[in-house]
Phi, psi and omega in degrees: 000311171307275167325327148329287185297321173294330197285316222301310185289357187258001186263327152330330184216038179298349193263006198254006212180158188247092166329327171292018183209353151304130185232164167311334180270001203229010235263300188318313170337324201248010172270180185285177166300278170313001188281106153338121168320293193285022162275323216246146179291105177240120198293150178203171185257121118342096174080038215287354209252029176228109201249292199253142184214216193273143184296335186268298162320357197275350186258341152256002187251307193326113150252347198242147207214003178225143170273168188304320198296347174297292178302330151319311184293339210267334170122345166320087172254015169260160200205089181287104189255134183244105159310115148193160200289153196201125190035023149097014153249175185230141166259128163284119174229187223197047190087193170284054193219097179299142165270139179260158171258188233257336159273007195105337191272179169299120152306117180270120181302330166288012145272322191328286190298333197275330160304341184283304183278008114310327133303323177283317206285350214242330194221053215276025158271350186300149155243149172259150176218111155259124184254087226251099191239111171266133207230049155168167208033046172067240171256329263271330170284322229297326183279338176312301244269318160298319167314260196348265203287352157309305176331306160332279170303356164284328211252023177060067169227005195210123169334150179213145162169180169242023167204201187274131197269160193260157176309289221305322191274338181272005205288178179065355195249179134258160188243114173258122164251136234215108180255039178248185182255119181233046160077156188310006199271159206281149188268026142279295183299325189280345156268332165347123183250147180338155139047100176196019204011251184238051136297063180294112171224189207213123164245074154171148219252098195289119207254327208296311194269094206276090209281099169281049189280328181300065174269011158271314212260354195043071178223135149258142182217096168327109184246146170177099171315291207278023161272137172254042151204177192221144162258127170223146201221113179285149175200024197285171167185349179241039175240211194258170193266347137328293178290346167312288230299327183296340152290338148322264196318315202284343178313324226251316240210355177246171147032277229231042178268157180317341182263350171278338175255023165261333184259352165276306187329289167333306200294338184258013173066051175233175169232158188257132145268126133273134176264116190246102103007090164287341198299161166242181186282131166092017161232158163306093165233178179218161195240204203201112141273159156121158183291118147308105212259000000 
């Protein structure tokens, strides 16, 4: 289905681009400008950075079967990154189970990052969507962790803006989406980027405060009245794989599927992100951001 909605929308803007030289690295290139980021259908990782782990861990902790810079080539651009700190660096993990790089040591999030902006540095039509998470020890990293990648968005590598960027604006960037907890301050103000005189912009799209109050649909849905977009995110992973597809489906394709709660958004003048998880526990998965058309 993801490849279906994509080819549809790259034939909408065949003249703009010679289609016989779309690749995995280049696929985004040949869409239009204006197509909303959170419109467009996008292949993505789940857990993405935990490919390699401890050998007696590797078959319940492993969702990934490619490393990132790989998974760049391959057309992938959403990236679940789970995070924590360890001697005054940052790690990638998979819970409490550390990810490893291709040589055995702990992965570290600045390579992590340096493929990404290195690819973008290489395919600058290209966009990235990080969805940015401290995954152990509670919050107690989460503001180190917002340094960082604000630091990222001082040196222009990171989306700025006061809404959902359209491709055009986001090409070359990453877009951040932000699980992390920063304390009680407004899910505005805590992104807020410096000296911008009175031009409130952000570099990151706030994710954290999730309601699983939706228990026919297993969906979390981001409430913040004063915002103009909303999140919904499909997430089951510990149930049987009948009941995933069924979530699935209805993720895709019921009641309450993404182009229906995008045609709700709209009508309330907001834009809807949706997250769809094919994964289960204990599986190879990949996950689907993005609107269904």
């Amino acid at each position: 289905m993801v490849v279906v909605t994509v080819m549809s929308l790259m034939s909408v803007n065949a003249s703009a681009c010679d289609t016989s030289e779309v690749s995995g690295s280049n696929w985004m290139s040949c869409l239009p400008d204006d197509i909303p980021l959170n419109e467009l259908s996008i292949p993505g990782a789940h857990d993405a950075t935990a490919v390699k782990t401890r050998y007696f861990t590797q078959t319940a902790a492993q969702t990934q079967s490619l490393f990132s810079d790989d998974m760049l080539k391959a057309g992938v651009r959403y990236f679940d990154l789970r995070i924590y700190k360890k001697n005054n660096d940052f790690y990638m993990c998979h819970q409490s189970v550390n990810c490893k790089d291709r040589d055995g040591s702990d992965l570290k999030l600045q390579t992590v990052i340096d493929n990404m902006t290195g690819f973008l540095d290489e395919n600058p039509g290209e966009a990235l969507i990080l969805q940015i998470k401290s995954d152990r020890d509670g919050n107690k990293n989460d503001q180190s962790i917002a340094d960082y990648f604000k630091d990222l968005a001082l040196q222009g590598k990171i989306y700025i803006g006061d809404t959902v960027p359209t491709l055009g604006q986001a090409r070359g960037k990453m877009v951040i989406l932000s699980r992390l907890d920063l304390g009680n301050d407004t899910s505005t103000a805590k992104y807020q980027m410096p000296n911008c005189g009175d031009k409130q912009v952000y570099w990151a799209i706030d994710v954290h405060t999730f309601n699983w109050g939706d228990e026919k649909n297993k969906t979390m849905t981001l409430t913040a009245e004063d915002l103009d977009y909303e999140v919904w995110t499909e997430d089951e992973f510990d149930v049987t794989r009948n009941e995933k597809r069924a979530y699935i489906t209805n993720s895709l394709l019921g009641d309450k599927s993404a182009a229906v709660r995008r045609d709700a958004a709209k009508d309330a003048g907001k834009h809807a992100w949706s997250i769809v998880y094919t994964s289960l526990s204990h599986q190879s998965v990949v996950g689907v951001i993005g609107e269904i058309a």
